[in-house]
KENU-211578 format. One line per 3 residues: number of its first residue (from 1); their letters; for each residue x, y, z of N, C-alpha, C, O. Coordinates in steps of 0.1 Angstrom, whole numbers. Example, Ala and Ser with C-alpha at 12.3 -4.5 7.8 and 13.67 -1.06 7.14 Angstrom:
1 = as = 132/-57/78/123/-45/78/132/-33/78/142/-33/85 | 128/-22/71/137/-11/71/129/0/79/134/11/80;
// end
This chain:
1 = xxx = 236/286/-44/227/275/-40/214/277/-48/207/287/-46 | 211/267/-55/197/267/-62/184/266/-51/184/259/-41 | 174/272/-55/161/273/-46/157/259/-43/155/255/-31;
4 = xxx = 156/251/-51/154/239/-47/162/227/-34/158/218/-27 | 176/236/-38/183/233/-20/180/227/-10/185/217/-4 | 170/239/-7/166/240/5/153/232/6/145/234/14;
7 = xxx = 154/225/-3/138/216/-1/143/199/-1/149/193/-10 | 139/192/11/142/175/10/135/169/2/124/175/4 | 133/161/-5/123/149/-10/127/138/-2/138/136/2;
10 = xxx = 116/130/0/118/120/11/109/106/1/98/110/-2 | 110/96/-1/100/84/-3/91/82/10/97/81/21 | 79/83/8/72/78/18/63/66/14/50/67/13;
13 = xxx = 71/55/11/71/43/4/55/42/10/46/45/4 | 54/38/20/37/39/28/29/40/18/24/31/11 | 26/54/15/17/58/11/19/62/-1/13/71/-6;
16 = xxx = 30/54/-12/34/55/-20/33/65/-31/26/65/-42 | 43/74/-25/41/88/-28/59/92/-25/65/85/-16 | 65/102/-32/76/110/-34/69/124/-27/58/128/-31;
19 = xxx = 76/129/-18/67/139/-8/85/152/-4/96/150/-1 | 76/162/-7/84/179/3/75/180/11/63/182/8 | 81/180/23/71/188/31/81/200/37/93/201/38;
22 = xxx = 68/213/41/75/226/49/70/233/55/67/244/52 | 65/225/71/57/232/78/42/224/74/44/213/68 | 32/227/74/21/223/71/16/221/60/5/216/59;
25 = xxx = 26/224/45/23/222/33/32/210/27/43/206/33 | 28/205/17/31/191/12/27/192/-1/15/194/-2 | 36/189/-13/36/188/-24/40/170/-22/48/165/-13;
28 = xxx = 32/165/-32/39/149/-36/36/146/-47/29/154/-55 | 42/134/-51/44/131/-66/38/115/-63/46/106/-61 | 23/111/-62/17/96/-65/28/86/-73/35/90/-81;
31 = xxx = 29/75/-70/40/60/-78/30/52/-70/23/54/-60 | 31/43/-78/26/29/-81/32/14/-88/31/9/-99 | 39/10/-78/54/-6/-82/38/-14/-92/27/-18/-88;
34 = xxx = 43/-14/-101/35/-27/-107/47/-37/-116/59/-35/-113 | 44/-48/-126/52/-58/-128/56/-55/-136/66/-62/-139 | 51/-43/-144/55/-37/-156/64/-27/-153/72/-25/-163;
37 = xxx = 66/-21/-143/74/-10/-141/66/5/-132/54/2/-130 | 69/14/-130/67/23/-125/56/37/-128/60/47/-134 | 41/33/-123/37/45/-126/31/58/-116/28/58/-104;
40 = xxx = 32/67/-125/30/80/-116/17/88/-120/17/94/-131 | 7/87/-115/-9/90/-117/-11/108/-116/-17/117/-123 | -3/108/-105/-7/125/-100/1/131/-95/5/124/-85;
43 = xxx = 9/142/-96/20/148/-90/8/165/-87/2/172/-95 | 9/166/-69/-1/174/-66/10/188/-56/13/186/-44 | 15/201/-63/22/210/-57/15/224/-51/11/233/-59;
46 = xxx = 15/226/-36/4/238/-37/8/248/-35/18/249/-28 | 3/258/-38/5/273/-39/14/276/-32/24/276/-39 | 18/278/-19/32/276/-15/40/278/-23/46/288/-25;
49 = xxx = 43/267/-27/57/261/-37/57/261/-51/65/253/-55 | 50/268/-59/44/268/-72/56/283/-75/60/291/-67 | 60/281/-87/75/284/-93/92/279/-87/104/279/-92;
52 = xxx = 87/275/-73/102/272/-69/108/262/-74/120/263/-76 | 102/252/-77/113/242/-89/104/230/-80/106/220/-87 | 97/228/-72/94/216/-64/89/208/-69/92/197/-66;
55 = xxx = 78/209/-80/74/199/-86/84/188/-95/85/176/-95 | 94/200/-105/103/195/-113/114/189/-102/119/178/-105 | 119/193/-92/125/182/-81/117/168/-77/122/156/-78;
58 = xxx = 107/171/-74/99/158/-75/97/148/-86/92/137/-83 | 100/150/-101/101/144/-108/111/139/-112/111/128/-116 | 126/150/-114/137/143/-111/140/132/-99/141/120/-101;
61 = xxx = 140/137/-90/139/124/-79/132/113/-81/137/102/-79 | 124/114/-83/108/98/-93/124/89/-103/133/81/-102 | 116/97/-112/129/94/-123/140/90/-118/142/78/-121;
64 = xxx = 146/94/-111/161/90/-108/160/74/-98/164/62/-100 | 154/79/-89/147/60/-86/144/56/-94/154/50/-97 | 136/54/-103/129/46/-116/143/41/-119/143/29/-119;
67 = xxx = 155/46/-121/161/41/-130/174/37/-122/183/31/-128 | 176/41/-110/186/30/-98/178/20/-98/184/10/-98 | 166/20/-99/160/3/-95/150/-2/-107/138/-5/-106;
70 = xxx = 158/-2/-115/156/-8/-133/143/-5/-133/138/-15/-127 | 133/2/-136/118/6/-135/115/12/-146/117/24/-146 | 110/6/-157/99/11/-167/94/24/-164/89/23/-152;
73 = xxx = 92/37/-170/84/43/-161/70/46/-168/70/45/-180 | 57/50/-162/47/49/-173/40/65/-166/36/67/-154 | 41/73/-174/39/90/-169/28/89/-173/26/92/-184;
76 = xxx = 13/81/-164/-1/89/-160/-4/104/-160/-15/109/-165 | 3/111/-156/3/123/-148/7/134/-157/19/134/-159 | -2/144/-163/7/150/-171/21/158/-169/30/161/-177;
79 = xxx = 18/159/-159/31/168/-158/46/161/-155/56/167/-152 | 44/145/-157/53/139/-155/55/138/-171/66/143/-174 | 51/134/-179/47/134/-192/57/146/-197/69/144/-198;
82 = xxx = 52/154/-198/53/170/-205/69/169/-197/77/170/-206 | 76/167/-184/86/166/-182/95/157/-189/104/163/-195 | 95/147/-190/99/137/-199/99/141/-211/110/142/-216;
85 = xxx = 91/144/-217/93/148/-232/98/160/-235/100/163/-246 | 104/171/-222/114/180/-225/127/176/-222/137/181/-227 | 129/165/-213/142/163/-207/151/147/-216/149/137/-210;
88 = xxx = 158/147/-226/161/138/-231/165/125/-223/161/113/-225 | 174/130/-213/180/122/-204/171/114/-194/174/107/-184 | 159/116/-197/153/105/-189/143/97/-200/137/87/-196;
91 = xxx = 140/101/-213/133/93/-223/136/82/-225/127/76/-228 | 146/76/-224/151/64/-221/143/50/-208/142/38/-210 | 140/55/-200/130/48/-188/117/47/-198/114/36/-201;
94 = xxx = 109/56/-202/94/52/-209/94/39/-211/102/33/-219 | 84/32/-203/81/18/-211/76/22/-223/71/33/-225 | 77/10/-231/70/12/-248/63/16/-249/61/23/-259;
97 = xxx = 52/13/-238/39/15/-246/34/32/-240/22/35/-239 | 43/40/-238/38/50/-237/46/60/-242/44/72/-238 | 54/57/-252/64/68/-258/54/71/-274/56/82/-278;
100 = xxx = 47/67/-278/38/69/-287/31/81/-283/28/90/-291 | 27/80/-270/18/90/-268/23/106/-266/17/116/-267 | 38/101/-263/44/116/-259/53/117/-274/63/123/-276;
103 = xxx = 46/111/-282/51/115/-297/67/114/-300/73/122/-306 | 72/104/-294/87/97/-291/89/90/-302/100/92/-307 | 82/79/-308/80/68/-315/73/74/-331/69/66/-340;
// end
């Protein structure tokens, strides 16, 4: 069983945010539906959970919505960025205008 296992991600469409919670701590990943497609501003993981994989589950999970529900994705956030531009299989979602930046184009 991978460490990440044992951790849920949940949409908490509300407050439009991708969220772990465990106990009193809470890592989330910020989204924003616009007409263009999907962006992610801030992905915020705290000491707690910092090496267990939670942020990169939180971005998988983003991503993987983004792309069940046809969504452009537009990585504000660097660490959504810097994930994307290591993981091939989701460079495909970048809307256009931001694959220049992650030196795709």
């Amino acid at each position: 069983m991978a460490e990440t296992d044992k951790f849920e991600v949940t949409n908490n469409a509300e407050a439009g945010r991708f969220e772990v919670r465990v106990g009193n701590d809470l890592a989330f990943a910020e989204y924003r539906l616009l007409k263009t497609g999907i962006l992610f501003p801030h992905t915020e993981v705290p000491p707690a959970f910092e090496g267990k994989g939670v942020g990169s589950l939180l971005v998988r999970t983003a991503l993987d919505y983004a792309r069940e529900h046809g969504q452009a994705v537009m990585p504000v956030c660097p660490f959504f960025a810097s994930y994307i531009k290591r993981h091939a299989e989701y460079q495909d979602l970048l809307h256009p205008d931001y694959r220049k930046s992650l030196g795709l184009d």
